[in-house]
C-alpha positions in Angstrom: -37.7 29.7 11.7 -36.4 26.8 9.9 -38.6 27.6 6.6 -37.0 31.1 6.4 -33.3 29.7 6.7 -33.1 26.8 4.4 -36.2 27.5 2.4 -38.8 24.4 1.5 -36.5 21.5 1.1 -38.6 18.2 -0.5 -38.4 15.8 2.0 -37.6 12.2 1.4 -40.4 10.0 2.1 -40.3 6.7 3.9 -39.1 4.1 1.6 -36.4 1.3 1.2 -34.4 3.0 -0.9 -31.9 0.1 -2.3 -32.5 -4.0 -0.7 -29.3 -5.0 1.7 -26.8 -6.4 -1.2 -26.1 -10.0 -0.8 -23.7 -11.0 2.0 -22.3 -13.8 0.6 -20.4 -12.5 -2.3 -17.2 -11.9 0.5 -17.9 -16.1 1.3 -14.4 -17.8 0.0 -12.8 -14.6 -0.8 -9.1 -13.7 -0.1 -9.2 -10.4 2.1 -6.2 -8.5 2.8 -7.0 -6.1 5.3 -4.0 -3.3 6.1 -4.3 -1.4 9.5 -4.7 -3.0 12.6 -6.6 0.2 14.0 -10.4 -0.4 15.2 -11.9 0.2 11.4 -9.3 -2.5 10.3 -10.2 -5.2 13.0 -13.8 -4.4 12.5 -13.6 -4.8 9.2 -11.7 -8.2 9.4 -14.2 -9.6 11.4 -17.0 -8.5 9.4 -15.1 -10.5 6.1 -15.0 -13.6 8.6 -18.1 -13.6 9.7 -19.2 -13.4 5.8 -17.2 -16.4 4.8 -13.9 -14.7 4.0 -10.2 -16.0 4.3 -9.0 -13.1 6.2 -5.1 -12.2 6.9 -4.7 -8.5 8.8 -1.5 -6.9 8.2 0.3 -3.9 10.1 4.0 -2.6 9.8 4.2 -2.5 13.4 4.8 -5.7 15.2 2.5 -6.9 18.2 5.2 -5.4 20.5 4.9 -1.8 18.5 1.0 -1.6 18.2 0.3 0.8 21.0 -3.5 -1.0 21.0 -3.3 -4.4 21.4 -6.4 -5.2 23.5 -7.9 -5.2 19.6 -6.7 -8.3 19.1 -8.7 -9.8 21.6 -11.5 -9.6 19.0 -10.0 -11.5 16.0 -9.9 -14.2 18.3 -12.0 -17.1 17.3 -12.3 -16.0 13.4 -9.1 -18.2 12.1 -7.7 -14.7 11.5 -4.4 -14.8 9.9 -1.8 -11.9 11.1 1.0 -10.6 8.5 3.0 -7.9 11.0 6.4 -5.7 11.3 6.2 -4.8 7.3 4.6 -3.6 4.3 2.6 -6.5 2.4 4.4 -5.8 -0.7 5.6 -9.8 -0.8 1.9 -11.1 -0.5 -0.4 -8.7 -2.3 -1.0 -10.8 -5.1 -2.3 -13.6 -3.1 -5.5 -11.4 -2.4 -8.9 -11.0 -4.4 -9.8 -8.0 -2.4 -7.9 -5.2 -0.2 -9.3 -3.4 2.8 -6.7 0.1 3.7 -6.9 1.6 6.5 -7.5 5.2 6.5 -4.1 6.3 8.1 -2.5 4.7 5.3 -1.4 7.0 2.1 -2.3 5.8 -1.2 1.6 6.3 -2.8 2.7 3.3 -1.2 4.6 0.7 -3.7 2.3 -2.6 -2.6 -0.5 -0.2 -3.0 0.5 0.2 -6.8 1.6 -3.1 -7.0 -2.0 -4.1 -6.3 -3.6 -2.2 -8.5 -1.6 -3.8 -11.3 -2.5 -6.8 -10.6 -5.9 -5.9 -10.9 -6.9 -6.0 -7.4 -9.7 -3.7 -6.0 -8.6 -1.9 -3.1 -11.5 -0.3 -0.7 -12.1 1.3 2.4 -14.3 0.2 5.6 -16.7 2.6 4.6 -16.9 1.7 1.4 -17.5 -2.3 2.8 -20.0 -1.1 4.7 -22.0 0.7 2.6 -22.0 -2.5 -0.4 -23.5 -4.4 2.6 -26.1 -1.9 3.5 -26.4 1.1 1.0 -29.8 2.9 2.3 -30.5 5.2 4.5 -27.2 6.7 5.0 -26.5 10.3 5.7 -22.5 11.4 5.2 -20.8 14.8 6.9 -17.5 15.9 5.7 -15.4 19.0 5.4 -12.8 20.8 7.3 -13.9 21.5 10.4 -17.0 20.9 12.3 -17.8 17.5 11.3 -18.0 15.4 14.9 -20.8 18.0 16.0 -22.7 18.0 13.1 -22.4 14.2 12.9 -23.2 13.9 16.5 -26.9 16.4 16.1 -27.8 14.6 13.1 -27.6 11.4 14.9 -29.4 12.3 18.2 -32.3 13.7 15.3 -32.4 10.2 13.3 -32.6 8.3 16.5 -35.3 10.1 17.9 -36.6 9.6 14.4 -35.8 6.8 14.0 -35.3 4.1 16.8 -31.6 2.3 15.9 -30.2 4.9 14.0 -26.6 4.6 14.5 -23.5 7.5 14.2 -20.3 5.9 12.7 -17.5 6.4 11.0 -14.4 8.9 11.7 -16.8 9.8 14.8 -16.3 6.5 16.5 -17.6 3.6 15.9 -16.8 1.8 12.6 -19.2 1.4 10.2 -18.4 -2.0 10.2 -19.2 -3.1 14.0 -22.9 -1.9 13.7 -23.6 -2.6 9.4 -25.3 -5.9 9.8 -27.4 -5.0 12.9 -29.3 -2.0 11.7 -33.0 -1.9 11.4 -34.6 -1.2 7.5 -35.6 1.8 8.4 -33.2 3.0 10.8 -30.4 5.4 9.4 -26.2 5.2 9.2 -25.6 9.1 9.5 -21.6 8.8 8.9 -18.9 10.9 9.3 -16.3 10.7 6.9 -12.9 12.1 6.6 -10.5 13.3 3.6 -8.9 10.1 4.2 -11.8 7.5 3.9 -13.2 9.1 1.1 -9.9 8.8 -0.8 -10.8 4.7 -0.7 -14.6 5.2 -1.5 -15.8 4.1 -4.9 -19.8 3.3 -5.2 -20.1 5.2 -1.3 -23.4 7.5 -2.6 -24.7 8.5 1.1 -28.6 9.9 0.4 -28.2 12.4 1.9 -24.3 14.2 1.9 -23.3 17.5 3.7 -20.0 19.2 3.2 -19.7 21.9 6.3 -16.7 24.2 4.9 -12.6 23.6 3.2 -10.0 24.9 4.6 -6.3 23.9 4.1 -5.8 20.9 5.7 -3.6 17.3 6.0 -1.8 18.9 3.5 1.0 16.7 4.4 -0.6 14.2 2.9 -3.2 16.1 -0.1 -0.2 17.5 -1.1 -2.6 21.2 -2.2 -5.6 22.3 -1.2 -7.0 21.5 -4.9 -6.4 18.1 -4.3 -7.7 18.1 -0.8 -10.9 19.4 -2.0 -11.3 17.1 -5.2 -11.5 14.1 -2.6 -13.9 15.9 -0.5 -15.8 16.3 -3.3 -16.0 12.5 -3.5 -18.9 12.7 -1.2 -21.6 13.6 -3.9 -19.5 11.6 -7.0 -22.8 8.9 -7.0 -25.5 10.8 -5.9 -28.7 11.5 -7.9 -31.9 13.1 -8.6 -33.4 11.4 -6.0 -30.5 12.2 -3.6 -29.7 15.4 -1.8 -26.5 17.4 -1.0 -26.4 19.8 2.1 -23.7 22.4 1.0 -22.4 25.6 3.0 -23.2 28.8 0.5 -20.9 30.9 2.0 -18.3 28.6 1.8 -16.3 29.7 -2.1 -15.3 26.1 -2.7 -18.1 24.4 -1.6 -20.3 26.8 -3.3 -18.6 26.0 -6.7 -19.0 22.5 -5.9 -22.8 22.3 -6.0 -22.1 23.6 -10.0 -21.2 20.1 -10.4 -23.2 17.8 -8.4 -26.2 15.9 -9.7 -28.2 15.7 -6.5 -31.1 18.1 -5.3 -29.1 21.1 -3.3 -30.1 22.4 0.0 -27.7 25.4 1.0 -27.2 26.9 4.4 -25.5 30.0 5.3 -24.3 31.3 8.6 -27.0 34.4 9.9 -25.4 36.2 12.6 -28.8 36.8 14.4 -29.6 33.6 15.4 -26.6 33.2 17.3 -28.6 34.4 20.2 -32.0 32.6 19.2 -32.3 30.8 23.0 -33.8 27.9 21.2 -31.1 27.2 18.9 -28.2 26.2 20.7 -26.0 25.7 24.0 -22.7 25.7 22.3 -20.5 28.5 22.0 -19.6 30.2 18.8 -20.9 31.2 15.4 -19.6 28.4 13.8 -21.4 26.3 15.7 -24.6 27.8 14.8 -23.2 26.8 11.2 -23.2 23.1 12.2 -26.7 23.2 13.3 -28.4 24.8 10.5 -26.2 22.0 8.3 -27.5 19.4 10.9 -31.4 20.8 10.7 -31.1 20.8 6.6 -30.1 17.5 6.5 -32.9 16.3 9.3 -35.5 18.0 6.6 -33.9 16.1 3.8 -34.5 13.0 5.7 -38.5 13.6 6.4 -38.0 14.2 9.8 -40.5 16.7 11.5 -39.9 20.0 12.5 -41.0 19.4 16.1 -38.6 16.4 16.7 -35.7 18.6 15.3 -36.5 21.6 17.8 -36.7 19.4 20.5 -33.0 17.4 20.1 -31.3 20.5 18.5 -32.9 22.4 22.3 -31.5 19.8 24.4 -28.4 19.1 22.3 -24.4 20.0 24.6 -22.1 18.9 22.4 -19.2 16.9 21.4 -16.6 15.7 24.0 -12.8 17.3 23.0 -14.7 20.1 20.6 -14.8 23.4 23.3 -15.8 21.0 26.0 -16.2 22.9 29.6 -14.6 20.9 32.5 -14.4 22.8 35.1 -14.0 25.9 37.1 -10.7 26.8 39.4 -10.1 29.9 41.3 -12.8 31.5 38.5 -11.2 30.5 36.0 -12.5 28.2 33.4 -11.0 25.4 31.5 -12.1 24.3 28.2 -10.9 20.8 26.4 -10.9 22.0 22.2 -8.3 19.2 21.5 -10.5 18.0 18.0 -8.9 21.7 17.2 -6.1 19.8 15.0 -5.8 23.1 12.4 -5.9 26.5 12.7 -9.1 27.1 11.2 -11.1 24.8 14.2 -8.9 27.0 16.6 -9.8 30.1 15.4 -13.1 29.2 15.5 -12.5 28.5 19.3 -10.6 31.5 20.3 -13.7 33.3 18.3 -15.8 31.6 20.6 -14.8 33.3 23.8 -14.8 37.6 25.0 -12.6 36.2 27.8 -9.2 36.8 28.1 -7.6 33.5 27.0 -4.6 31.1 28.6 -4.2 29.2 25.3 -2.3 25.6 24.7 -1.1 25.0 21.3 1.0 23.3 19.2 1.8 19.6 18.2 2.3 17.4 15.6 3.5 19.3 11.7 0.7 19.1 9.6 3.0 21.7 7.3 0.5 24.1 8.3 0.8 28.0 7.5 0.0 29.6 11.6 -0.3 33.2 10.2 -3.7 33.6 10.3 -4.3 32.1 13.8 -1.9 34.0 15.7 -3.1 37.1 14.2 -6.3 36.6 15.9 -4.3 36.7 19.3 -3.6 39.8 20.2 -6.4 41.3 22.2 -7.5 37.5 23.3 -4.9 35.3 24.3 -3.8 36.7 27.5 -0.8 33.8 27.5 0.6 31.3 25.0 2.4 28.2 26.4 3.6 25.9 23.3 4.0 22.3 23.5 5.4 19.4 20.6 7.1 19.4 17.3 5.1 23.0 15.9 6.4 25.0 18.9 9.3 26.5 17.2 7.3 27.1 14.1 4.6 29.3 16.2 6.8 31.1 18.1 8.5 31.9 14.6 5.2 33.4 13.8 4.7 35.1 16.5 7.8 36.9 16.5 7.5 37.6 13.3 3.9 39.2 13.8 4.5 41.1 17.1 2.8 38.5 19.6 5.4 38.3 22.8 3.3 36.9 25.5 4.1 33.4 25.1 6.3 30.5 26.6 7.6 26.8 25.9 6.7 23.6 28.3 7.6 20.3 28.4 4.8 18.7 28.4 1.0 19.1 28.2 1.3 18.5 32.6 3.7 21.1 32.5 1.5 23.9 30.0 -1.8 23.1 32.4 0.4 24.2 35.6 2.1 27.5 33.3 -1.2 28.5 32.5 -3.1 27.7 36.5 -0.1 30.0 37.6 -1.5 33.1 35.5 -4.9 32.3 35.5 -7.4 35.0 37.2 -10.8 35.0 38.2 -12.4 35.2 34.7 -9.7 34.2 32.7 -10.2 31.0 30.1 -8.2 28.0 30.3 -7.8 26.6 26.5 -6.2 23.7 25.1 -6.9 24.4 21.2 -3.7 23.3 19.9 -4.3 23.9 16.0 -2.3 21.0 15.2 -2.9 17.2 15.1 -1.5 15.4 18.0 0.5 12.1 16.9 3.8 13.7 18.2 3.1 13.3 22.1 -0.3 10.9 21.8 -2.3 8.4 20.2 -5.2 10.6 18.9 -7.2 14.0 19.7 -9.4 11.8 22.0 -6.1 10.7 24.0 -4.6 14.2 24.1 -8.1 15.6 25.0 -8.6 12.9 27.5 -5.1 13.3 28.9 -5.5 17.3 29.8 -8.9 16.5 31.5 -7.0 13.8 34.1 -4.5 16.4 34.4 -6.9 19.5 34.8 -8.3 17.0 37.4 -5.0 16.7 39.2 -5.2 20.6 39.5 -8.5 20.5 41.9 -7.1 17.9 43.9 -4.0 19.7 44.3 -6.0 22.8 45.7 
């Protein structure tokens, strides 16, 4: 079955591809790293550890960080802490700068840096001039954490102490110096950490599908996709790039890249192969093919793919069941931070639909995903800063069925209220969630405590 999809990819054969660069090129060097987040603190104590003079900076002040328990681990590593501004006064001071992926780029000490001469990286980017082989990268829009997630579950049984990292998790940072030779990084990477990559050339790179997204901060989706497209700027002949055919930019993108191209393509058919997959949804039949192509790539056997990609359940926060009330089941798709990843979920379901959207403005257009209501959402119930913007659309395109809350407590009570035998309970809020919480993790995490509440209240 596999053969017939992505045709008879060259594998990559066992081999060291590059020898671990030397770690003590970072001993005595001034590091300014920006972003007390967990890639920032992972990378600061990486530097230490190396030899580095270290100072972490983070315009919030220790009162303001909403994380602090972080700094428990730059305890010990004579760690110097720069807080409550912009590092516009010290930049200078520094032979080397590690931003955080949160941060833009426009920022004046960012420019001031750069005229000074000073090279300016990523954690990524660190990681991989520490350990550059075996490393597997998964962007695009939407999709990424599953694919990411399958393609690690492959290299480890692979591969004993194959690690996923990156905007998945873990930094690449915590687990760089501790992986095995032959064991494989498979990393997934975001618009934002590639922006800060500059030698990053994964062996193996897979680009799932663009669609508008974090315009807010691209600016256009041109530019949006040009950093994507960082993924295969240093790859090869002897590399490989996994690219989505039926994707238009993608497509046009494997015109340009250097690397041997493996394409995949969504068949509608083997949405019901009974082998394949336990997710819902086409797309996610998408993310396996793209997760099986890039297994091949990496020599791993047919017979170990089957098996992991059989036994594979998902992602938490992507259309993650949690339980069943009255009938009526309720479904966590808070990774669903643009329309396109909530389309895919209301796409996902024949169900009629109790739906929880909105959040934080991403200066997204919501046309196209409340279009695909009518006929599926049985109930709309909008909460944070886009909820006047969707009901805009809404009105505008004839959708009437839907109401304001509060809160997120509130919507989950709104929509237990209407909810019938049958019915699907869906927070898939098409926008990102820094309004009302931390992260898509915390917002996801927060509706399953509160969904929780709901059986205990019965």
């Amino acid at each position: 079955m596999f053969d017939c999809v992505f045709g008879h990819a060259e594998l990559i054969k066992e081999r060291n591809i590059f020898a671990l660069n030397n770690t003590n090129k970072y001993k005595g060097k001034r590091v300014l790293v920006c972003g007390l987040a967990r890639s920032g603190v992972s990378s600061a104590v990486l530097l230490a550890k190396l030899g580095a003079f270290v100072t972490v900076q983070d315009k919030k002040t220790l009162e303001e960080i909403k994380e602090p328990e972080y700094f428990n681990n730059l305890s010990g590593y004579g760690i110097e802490l720069y807080l409550g501004k912009n590092p516009d006064d010290i930049v200078q001071n520094f032979d080397l700068i590690i931003i955080s992926p949160g941060i833009p780029y426009n920022l004046p000490f960012i420019e001031k840096a750069k005229s000074a001469g000073i090279e300016i990286i990523g954690e990524i980017e660190l990681a991989y001039r520490l350990r550059p082989q075996n490393i597997i990268a998964v962007t695009g829009t939407n999709g990424k954490t599953t694919t990411t997630a399958l393609i690690g579950e492959i290299m480890k049984a692979y591969k004993p102490g194959s690690v996923t990292v990156g905007n998945i998790g873990d930094p690449f940072t915590d687990k760089v110096l501790d992986l095995p030779e032959e064991a494989f990084a498979v990393v997934e990477v975001s618009s934002f950490q590639l922006e800060s990559t500059v030698d990053f050339k994964p062996q193996v790179a897979v680009i799932l599908n663009l669609t508008p997204d974090h315009l807010d901060r691209h600016g256009t989706f041109e530019n949006y996709g040009a950093v994507k497209e960082k993924i295969f700027a240093n790859q090869g002949e002897n590399d490989y790039s996994v690219i989505n055919f039926g994707d238009e930019m993608c497509r046009t993108m494997s015109e340009r890249v250097r690397s041997n191209t493996v394409f995949f393509q969504n068949v509608q058919d083997l949405e019901n192969e009974p082998y394949i997959i336990k997710l819902p949804g086409a797309h996610n039949v998408e993310n396996v093919m793209a997760a099986v192509a890039a297994a091949k790539c990496a020599g791993v056997p047919d017979e170990t793919i089957r098996r992991v990609v059989a036994n594979f359940e998902g992602v938490e926060h992507r259309i993650e069941f949690i339980t069943e009330i009255n009938g009526a089941k309720y479904y966590n798709d808070s990774k669903a931070t643009n329309t396109d990843a909530a389309i895919k979920a209301l796409e996902a379901f024949d169900q009629p639909i109790l739906l929880i959207g909105g959040g934080y403005d991403k200066k997204t257009d919501f046309t196209d995903w409340v279009n695909l209501f009518k006929g599926k959402v049985k109930k709309l119930v909008l909460i944070g800063k886009t909820s006047g913007q969707i009901k805009e659309t809404c009105d505008k395109n004839g959708f009437e069925d839907y109401t304001l809350a509060d809160d997120l407590r509130n919507a989950i009570r709104i929509c237990k209220e209407s909810a019938i035998c049958g019915d699907v309970v869906l927070l898939s809020p098409a926008c990102a969630s820094f309004d009302m919480f931390d992260s898509y993790e915390h917002r996801g995490t927060v509706f399953k405590e509160y969904v929780k509440d709901l059986i205990a209240d019965e």
